[in-house]
Every structure is written in structure tokens, then in C-alpha cells.
PQR file with spaces between the fields and no chain letter, atoms N, CA, C, O and H, PARSE charges and radii, in Angstrom:
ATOM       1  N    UNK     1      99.836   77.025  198.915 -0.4000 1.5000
ATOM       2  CA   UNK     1     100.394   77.406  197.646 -0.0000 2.0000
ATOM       3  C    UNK     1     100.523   78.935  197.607  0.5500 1.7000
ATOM       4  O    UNK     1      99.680   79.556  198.255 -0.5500 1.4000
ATOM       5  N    UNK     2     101.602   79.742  196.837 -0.4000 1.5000
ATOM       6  CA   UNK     2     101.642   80.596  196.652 -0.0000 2.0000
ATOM       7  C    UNK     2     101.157   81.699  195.939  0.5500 1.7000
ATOM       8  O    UNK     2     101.485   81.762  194.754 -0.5500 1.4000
ATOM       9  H    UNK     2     102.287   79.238  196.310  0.4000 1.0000
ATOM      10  N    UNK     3     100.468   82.556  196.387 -0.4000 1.5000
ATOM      11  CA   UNK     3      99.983   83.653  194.983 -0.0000 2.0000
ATOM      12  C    UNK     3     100.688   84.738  194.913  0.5500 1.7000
ATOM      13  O    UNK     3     101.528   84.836  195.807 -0.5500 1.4000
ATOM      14  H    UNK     3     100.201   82.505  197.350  0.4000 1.0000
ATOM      15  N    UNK     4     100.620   85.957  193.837 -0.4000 1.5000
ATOM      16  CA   UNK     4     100.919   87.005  194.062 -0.0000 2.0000
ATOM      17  C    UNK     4      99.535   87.931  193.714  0.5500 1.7000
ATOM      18  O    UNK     4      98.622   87.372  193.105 -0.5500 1.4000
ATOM      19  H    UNK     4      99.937   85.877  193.111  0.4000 1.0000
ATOM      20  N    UNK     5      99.428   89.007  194.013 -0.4000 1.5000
ATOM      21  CA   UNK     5      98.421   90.368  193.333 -0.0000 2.0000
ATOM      22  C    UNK     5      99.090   91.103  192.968  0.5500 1.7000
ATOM      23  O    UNK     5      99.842   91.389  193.899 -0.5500 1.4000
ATOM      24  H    UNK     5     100.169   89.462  194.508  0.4000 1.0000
ATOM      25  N    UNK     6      99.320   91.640  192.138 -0.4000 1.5000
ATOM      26  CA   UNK     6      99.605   92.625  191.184 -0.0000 2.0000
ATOM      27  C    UNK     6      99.055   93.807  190.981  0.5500 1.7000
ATOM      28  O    UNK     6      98.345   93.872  189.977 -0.5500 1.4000
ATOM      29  H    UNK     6      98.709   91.408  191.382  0.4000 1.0000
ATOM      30  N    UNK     7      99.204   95.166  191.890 -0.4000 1.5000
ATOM      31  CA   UNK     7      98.378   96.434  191.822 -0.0000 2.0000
ATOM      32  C    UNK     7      99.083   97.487  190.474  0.5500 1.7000
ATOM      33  O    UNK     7     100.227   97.833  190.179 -0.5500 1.4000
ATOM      34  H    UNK     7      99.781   95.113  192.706  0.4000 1.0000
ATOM      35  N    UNK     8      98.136   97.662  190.077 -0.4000 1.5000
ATOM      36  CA   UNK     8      98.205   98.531  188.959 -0.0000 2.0000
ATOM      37  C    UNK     8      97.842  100.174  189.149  0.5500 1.7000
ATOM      38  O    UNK     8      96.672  100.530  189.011 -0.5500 1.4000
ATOM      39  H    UNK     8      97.206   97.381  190.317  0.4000 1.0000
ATOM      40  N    UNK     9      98.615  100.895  189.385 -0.4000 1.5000
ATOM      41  CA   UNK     9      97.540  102.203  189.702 -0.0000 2.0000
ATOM      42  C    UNK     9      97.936  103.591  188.809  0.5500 1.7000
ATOM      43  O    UNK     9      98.954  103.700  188.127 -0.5500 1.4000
ATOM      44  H    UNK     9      99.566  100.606  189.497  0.4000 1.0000
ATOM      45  N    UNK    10      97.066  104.448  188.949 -0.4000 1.5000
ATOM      46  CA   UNK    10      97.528  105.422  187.562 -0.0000 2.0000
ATOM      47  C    UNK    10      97.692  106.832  188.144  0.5500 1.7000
ATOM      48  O    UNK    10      97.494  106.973  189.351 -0.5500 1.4000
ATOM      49  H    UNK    10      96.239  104.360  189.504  0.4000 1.0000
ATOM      50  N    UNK    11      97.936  107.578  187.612 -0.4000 1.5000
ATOM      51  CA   UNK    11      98.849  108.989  188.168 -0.0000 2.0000
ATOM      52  C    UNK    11      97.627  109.773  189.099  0.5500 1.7000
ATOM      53  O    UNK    11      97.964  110.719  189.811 -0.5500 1.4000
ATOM      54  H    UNK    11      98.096  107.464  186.632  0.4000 1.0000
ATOM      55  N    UNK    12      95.945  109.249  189.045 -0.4000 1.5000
ATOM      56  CA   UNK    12      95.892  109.897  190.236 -0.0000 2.0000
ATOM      57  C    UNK    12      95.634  108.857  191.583  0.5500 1.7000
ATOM      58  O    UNK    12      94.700  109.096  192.348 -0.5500 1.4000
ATOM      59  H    UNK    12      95.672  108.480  188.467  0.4000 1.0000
ATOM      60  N    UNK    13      96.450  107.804  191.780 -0.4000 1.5000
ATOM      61  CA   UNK    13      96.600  107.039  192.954 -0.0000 2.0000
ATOM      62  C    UNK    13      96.493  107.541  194.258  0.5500 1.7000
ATOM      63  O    UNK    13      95.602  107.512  195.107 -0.5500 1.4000
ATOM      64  H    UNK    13      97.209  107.610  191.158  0.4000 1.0000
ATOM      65  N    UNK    14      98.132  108.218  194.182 -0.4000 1.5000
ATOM      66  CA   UNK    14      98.516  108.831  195.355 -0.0000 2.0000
ATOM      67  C    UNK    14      97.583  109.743  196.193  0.5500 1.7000
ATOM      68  O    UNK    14      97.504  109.746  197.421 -0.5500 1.4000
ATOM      69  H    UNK    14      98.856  108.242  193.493  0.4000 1.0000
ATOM      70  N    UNK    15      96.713  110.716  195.099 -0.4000 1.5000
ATOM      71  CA   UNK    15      96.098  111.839  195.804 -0.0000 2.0000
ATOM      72  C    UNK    15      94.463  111.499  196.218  0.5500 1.7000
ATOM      73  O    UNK    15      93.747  112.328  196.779 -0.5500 1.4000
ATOM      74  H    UNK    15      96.777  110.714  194.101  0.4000 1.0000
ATOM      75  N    UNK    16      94.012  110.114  195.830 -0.4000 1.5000
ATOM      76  CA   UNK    16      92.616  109.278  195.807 -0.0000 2.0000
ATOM      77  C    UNK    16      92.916  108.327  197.153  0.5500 1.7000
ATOM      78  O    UNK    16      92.249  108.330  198.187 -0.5500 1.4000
ATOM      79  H    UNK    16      94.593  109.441  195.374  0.4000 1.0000
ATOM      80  N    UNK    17      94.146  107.479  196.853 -0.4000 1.5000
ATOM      81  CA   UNK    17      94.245  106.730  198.326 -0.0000 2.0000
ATOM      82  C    UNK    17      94.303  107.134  199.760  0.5500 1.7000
ATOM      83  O    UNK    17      94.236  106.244  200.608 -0.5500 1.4000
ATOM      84  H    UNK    17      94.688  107.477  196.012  0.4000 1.0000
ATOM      85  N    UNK    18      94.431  108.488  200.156 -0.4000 1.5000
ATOM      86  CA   UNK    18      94.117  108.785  201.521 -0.0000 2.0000
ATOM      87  C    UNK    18      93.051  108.344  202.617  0.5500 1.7000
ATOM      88  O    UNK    18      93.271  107.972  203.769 -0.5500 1.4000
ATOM      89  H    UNK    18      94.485  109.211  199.468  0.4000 1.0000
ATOM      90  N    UNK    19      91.836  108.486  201.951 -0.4000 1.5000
ATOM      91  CA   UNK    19      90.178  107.924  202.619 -0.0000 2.0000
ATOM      92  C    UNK    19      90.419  106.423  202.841  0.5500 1.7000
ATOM      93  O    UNK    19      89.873  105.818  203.764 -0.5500 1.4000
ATOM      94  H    UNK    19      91.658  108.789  201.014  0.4000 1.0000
ATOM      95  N    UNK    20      91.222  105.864  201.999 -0.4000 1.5000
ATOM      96  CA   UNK    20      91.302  104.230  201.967 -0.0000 2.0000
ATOM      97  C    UNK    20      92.439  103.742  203.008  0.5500 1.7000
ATOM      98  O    UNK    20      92.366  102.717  203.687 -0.5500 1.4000
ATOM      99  H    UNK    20      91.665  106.356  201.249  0.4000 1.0000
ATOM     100  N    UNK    21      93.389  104.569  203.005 -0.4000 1.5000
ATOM     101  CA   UNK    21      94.941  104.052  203.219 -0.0000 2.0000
ATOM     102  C    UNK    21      95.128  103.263  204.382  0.5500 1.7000
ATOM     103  O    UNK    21      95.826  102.251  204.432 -0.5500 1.4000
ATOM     104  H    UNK    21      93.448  105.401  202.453  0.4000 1.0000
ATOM     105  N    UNK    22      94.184  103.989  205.749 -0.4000 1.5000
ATOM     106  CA   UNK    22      94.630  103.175  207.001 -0.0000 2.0000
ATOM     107  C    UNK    22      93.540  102.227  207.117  0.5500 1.7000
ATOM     108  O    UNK    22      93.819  101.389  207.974 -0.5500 1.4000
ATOM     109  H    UNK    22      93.617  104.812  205.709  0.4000 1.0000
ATOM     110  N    UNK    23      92.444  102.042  206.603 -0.4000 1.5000
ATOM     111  CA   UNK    23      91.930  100.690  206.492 -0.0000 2.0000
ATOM     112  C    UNK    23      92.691   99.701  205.564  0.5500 1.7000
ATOM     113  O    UNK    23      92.855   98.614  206.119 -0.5500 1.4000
ATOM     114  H    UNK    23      92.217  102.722  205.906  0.4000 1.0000
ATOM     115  N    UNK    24      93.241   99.780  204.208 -0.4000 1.5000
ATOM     116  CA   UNK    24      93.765   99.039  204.030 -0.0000 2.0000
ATOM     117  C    UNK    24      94.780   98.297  204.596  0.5500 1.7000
ATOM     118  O    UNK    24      94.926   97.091  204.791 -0.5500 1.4000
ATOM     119  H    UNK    24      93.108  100.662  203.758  0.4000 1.0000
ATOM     120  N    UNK    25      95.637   99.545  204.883 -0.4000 1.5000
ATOM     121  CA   UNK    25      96.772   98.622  206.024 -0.0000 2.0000
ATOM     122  C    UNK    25      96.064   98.037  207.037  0.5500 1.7000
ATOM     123  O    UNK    25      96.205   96.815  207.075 -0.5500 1.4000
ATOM     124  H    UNK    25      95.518  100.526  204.725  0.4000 1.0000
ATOM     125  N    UNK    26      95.511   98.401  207.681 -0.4000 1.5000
ATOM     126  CA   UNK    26      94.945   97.542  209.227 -0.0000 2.0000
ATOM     127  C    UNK    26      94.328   96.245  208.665  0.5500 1.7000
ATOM     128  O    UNK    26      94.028   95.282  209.371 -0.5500 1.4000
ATOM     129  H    UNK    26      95.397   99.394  207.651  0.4000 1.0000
ATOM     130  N    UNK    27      94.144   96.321  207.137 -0.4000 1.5000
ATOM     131  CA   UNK    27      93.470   94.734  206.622 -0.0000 2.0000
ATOM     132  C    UNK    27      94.524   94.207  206.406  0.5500 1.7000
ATOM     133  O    UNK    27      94.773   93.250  207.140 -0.5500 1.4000
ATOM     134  H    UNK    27      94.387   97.103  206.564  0.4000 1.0000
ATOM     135  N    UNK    28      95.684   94.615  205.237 -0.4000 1.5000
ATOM     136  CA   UNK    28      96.953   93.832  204.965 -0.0000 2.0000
ATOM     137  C    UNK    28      97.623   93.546  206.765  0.5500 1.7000
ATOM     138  O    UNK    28      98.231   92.481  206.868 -0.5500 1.4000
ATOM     139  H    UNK    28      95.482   95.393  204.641  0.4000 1.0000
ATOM     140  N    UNK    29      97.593   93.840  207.217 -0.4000 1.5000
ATOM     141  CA   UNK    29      98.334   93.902  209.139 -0.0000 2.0000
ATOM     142  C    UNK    29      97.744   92.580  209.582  0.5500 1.7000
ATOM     143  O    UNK    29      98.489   91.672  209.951 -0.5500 1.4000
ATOM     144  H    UNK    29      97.099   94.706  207.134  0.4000 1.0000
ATOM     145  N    UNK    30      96.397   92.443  209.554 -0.4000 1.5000
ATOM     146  CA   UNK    30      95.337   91.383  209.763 -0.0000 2.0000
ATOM     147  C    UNK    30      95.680   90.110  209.023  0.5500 1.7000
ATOM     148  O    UNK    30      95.903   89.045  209.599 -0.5500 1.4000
ATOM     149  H    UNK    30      95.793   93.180  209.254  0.4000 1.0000
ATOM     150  N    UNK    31      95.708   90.276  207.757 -0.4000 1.5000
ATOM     151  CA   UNK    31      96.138   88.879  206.806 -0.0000 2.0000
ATOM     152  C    UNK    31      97.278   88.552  207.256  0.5500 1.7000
ATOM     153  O    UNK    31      97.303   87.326  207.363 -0.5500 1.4000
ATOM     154  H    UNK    31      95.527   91.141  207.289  0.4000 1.0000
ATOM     155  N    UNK    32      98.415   89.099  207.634 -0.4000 1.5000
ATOM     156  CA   UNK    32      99.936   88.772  207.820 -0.0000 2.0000
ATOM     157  C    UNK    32      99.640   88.165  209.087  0.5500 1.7000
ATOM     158  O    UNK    32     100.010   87.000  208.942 -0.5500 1.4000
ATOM     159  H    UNK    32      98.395   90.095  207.547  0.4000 1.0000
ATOM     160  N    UNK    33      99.147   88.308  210.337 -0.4000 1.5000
ATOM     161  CA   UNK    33      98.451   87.788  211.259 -0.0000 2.0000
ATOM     162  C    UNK    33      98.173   86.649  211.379  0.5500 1.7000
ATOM     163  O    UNK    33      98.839   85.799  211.969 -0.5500 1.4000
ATOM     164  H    UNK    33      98.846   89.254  210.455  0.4000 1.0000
ATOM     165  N    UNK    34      96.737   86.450  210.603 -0.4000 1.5000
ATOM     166  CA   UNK    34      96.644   85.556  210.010 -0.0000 2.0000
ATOM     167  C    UNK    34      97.160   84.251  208.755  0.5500 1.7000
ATOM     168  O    UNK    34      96.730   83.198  208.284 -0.5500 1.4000
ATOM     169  H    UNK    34      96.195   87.141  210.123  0.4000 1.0000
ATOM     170  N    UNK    35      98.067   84.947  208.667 -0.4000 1.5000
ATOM     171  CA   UNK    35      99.007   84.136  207.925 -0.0000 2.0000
ATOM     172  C    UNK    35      98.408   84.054  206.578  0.5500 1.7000
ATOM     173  O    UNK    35      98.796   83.145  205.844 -0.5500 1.4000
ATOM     174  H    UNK    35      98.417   85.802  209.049  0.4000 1.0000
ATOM     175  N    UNK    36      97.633   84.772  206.214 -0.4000 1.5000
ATOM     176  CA   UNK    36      97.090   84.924  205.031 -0.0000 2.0000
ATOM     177  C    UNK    36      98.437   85.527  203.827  0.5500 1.7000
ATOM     178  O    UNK    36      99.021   84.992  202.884 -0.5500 1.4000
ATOM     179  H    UNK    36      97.318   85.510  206.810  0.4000 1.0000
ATOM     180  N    UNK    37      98.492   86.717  204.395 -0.4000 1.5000
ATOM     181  CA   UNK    37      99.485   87.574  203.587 -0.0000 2.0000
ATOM     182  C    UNK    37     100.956   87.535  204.073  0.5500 1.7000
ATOM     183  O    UNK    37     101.015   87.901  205.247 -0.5500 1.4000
ATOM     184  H    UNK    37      98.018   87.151  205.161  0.4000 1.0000
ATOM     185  N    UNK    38     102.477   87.125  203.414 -0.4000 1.5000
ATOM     186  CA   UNK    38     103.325   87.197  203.640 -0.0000 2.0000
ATOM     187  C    UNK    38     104.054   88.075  203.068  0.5500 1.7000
ATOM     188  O    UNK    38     105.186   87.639  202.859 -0.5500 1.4000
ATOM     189  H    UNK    38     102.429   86.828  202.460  0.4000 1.0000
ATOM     190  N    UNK    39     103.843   89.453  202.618 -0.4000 1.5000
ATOM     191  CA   UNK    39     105.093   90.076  202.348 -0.0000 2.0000
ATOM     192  C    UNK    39     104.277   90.549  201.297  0.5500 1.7000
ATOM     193  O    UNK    39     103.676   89.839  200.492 -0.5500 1.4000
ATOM     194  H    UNK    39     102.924   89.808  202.788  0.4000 1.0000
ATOM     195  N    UNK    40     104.288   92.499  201.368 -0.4000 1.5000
ATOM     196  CA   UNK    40     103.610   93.293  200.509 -0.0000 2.0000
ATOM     197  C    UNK    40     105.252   94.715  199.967  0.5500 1.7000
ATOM     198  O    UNK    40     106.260   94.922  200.643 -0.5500 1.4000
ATOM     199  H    UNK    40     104.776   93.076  202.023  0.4000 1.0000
ATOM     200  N    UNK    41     104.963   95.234  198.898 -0.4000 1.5000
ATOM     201  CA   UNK    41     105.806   96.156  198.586 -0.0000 2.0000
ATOM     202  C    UNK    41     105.230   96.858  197.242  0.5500 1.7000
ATOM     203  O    UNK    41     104.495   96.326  196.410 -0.5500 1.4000
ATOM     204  H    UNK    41     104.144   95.066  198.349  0.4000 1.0000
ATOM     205  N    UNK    42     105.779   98.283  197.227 -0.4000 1.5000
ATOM     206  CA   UNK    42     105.332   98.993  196.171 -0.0000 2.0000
ATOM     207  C    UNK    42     106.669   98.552  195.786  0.5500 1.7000
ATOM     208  O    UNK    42     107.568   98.072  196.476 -0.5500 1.4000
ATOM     209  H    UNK    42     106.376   98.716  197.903  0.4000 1.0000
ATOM     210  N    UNK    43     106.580   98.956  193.884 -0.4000 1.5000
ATOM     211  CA   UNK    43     107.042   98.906  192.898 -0.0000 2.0000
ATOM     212  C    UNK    43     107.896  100.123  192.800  0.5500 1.7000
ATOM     213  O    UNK    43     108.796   99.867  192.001 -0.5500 1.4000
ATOM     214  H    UNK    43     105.850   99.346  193.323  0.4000 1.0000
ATOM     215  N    UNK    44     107.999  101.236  193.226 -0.4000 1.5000
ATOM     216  CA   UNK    44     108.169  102.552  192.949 -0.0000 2.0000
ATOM     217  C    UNK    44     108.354  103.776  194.394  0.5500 1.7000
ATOM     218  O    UNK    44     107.887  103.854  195.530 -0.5500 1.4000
ATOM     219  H    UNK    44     107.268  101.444  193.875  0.4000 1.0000
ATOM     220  N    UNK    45     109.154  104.459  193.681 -0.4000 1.5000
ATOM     221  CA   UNK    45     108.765  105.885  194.653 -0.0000 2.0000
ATOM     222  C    UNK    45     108.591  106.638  193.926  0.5500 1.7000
ATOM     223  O    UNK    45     109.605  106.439  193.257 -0.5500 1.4000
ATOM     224  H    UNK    45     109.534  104.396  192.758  0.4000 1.0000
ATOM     225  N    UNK    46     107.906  107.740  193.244 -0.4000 1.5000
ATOM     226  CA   UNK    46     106.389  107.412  194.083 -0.0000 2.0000
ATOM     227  C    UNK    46     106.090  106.407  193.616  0.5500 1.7000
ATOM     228  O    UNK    46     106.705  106.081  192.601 -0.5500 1.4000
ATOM     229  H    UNK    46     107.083  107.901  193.788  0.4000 1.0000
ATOM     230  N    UNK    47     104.884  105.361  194.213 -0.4000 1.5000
ATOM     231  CA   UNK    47     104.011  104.213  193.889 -0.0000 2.0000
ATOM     232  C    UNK    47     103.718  104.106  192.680  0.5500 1.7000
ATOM     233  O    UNK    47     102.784  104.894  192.533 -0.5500 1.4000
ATOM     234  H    UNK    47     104.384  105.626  195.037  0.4000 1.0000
ATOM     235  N    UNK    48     104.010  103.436  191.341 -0.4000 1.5000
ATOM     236  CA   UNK    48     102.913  103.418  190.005 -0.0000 2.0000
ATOM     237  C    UNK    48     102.582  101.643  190.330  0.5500 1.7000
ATOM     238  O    UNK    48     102.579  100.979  189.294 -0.5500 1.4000
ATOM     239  H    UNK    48     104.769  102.796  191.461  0.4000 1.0000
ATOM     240  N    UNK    49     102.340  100.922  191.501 -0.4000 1.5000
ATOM     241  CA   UNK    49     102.182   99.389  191.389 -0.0000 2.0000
ATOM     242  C    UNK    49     102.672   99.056  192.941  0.5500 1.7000
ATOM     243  O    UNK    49     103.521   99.693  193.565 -0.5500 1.4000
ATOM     244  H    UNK    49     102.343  101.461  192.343  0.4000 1.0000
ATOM     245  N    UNK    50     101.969   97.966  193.384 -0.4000 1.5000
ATOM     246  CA   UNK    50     102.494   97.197  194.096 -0.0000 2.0000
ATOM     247  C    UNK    50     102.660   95.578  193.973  0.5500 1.7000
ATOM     248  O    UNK    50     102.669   94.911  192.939 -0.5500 1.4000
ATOM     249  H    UNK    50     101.280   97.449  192.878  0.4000 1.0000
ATOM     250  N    UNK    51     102.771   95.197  195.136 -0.4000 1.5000
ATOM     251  CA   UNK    51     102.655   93.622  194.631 -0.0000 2.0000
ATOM     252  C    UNK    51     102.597   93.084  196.317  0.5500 1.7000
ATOM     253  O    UNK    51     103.409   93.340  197.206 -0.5500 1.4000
ATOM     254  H    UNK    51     102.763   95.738  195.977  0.4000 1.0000
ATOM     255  N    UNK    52     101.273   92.210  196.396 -0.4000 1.5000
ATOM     256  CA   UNK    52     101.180   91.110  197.327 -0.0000 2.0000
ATOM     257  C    UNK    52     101.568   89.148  197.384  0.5500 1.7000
ATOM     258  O    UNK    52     101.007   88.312  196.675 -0.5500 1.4000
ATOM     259  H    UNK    52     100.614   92.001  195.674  0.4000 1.0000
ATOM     260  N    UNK    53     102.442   88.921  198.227 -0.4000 1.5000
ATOM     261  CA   UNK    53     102.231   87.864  198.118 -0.0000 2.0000
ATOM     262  C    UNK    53     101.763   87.068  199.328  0.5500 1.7000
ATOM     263  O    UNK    53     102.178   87.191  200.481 -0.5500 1.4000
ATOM     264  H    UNK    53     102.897   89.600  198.802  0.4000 1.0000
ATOM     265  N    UNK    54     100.545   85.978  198.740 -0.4000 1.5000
ATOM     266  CA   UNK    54      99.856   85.138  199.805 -0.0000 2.0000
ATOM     267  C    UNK    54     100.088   83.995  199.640  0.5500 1.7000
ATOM     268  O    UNK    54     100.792   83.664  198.686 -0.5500 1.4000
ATOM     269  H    UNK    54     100.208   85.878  197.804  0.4000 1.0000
ATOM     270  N    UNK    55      99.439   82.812  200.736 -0.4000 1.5000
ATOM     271  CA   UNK    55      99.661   81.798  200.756 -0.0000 2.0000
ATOM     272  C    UNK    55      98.045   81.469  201.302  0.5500 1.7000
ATOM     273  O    UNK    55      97.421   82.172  202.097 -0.5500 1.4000
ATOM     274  H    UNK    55      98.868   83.080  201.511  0.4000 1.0000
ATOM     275  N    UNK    56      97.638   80.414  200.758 -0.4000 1.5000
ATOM     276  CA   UNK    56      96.392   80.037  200.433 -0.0000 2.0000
ATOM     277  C    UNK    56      95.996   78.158  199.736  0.5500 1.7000
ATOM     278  O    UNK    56      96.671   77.319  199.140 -0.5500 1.4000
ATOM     279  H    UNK    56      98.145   79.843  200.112  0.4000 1.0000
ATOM     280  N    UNK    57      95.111   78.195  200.047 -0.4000 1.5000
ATOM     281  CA   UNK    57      94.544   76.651  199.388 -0.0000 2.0000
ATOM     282  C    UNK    57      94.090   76.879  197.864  0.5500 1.7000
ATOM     283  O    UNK    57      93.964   75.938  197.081 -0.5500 1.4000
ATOM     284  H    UNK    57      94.562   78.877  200.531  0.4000 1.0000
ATOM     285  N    UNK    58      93.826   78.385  197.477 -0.4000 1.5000
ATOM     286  CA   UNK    58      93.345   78.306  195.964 -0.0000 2.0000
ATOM     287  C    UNK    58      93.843   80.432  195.890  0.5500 1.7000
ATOM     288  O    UNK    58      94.320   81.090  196.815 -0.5500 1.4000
ATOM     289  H    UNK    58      93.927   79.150  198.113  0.4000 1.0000
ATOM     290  N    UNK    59      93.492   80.908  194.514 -0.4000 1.5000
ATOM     291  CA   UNK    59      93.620   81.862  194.137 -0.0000 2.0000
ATOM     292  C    UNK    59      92.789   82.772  194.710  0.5500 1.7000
ATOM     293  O    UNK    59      92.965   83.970  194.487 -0.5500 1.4000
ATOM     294  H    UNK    59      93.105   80.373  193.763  0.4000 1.0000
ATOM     295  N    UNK    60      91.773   82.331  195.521 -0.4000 1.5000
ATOM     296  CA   UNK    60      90.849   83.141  196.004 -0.0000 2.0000
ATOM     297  C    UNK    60      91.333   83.987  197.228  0.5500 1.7000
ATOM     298  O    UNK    60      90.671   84.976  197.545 -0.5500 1.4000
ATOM     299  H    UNK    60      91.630   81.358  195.702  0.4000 1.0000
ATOM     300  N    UNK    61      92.488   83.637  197.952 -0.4000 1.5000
ATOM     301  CA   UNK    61      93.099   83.801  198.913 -0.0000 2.0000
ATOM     302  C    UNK    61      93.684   85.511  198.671  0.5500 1.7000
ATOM     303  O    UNK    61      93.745   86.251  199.654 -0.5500 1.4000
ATOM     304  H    UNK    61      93.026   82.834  197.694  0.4000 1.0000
ATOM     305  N    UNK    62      94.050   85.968  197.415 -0.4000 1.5000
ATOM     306  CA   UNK    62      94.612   86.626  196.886 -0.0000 2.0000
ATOM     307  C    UNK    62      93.207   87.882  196.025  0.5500 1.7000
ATOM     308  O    UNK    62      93.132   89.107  195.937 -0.5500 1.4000
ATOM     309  H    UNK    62      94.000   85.367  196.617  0.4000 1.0000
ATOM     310  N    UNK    63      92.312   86.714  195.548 -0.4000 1.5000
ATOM     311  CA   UNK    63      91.712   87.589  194.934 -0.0000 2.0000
ATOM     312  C    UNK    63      90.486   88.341  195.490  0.5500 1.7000
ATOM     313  O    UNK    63      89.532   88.910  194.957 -0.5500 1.4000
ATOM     314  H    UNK    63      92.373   85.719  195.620  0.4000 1.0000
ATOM     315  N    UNK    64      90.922   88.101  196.923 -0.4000 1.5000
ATOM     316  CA   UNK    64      89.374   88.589  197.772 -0.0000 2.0000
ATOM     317  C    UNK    64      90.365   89.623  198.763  0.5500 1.7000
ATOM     318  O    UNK    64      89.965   89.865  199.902 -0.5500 1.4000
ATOM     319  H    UNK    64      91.696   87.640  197.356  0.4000 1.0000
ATOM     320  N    UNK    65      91.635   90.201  198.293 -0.4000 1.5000
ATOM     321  CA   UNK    65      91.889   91.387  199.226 -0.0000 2.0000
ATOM     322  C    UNK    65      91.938   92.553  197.928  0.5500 1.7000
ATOM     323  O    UNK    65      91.993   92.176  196.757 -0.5500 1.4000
ATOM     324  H    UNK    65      91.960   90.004  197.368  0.4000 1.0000
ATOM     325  N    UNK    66      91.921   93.463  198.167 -0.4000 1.5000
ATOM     326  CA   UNK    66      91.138   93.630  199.966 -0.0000 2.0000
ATOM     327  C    UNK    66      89.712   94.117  199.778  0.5500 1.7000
ATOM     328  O    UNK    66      89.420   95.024  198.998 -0.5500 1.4000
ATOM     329  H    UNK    66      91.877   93.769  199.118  0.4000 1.0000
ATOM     330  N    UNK    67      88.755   93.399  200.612 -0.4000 1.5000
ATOM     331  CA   UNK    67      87.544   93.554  200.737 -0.0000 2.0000
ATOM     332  C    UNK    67      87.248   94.550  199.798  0.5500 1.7000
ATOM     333  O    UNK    67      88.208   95.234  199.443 -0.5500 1.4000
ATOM     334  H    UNK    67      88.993   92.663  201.246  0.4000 1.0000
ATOM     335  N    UNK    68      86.053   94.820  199.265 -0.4000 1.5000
ATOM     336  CA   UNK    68      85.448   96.082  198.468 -0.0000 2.0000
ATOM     337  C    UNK    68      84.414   96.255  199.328  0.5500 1.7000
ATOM     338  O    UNK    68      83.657   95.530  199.972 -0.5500 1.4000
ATOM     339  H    UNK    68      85.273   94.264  199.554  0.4000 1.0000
ATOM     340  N    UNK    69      84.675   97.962  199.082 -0.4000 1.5000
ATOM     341  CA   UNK    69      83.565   98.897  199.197 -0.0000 2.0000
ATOM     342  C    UNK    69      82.600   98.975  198.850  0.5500 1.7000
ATOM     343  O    UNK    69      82.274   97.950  198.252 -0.5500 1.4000
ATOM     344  H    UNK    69      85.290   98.551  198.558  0.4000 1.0000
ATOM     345  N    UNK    70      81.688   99.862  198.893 -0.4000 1.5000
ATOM     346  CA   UNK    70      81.071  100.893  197.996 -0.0000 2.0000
ATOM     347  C    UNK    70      81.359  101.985  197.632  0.5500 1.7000
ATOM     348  O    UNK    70      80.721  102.627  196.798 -0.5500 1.4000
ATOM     349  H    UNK    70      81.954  100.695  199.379  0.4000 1.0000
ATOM     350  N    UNK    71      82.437  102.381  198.248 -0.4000 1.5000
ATOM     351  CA   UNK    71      83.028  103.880  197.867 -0.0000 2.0000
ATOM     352  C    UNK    71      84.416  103.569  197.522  0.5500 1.7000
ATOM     353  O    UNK    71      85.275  104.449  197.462 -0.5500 1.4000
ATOM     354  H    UNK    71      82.956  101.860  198.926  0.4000 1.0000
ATOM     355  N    UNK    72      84.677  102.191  197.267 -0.4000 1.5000
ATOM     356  CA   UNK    72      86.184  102.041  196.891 -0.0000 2.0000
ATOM     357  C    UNK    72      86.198  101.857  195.654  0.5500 1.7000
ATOM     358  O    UNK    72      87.268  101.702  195.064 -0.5500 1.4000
ATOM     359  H    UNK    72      83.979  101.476  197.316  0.4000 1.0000
């Protein structure tokens, strides 16, 4: 079944996501792989949102990316 995620982010996104950026991708890279994740895109240039869509047996598929931190 299909999900989407829905990223919400606020004007200081851009200049906070650096420390995060290439782990996240190397996780979204991994799900698509895995066939978890089919098809990611920002909303914007610059970014105010993105949007994931997965494919999964329940919502959890969607609501467990991407992993958390402790410093995220």
C-alpha cells in the first residue's frame, strides 16, 4: 500500500540541514534499494517542504524514516 510523508520545514532549514544531509540521503538511497521508498522531491526552490512516497504493509513504513537521532 501506498504512503506519503509530508516534510514541513521553516526558514532556518536550509542553514541547520548540512550535519544531517549526506546521511539522510545515503538512508533515502537505501530505502529506494530496498524498495521501501519510491520517489522523494522538494516542494520548492529554495526547499520550504518535501514529500516522500513509500510502499509498505502499514503506515509505519513511512513513519519510521528517517531514523532519529540524538542530535537530530
Amino acid at each position: 500500500m501506498p504512503y506519503l510523508l509530508f516534510y514541513d520545514v521553516n526558514g532556518y532549514y536550509a542553514e541547520r540541514r548540512g550535519p544531517f544531509r549526506s546521511a539522510h540521503i545515503a538512508y533515502a538511497r537505501q530505502a529506494v534499494a530496498q524498495r521501501r521508498t519510491r520517489a522523494g522531491l522538494r516542494l520548492a526552490d529554495p526547499a520550504d517542504g518535501a514529500v516522500l512516497l513509500f510502499r509498505g504493509a502499514s503506515a509505519a513504513v513511512a513513519a519510521s524514516f528517517p531514523p532519529r537521532t540524538p542530535s537530530s
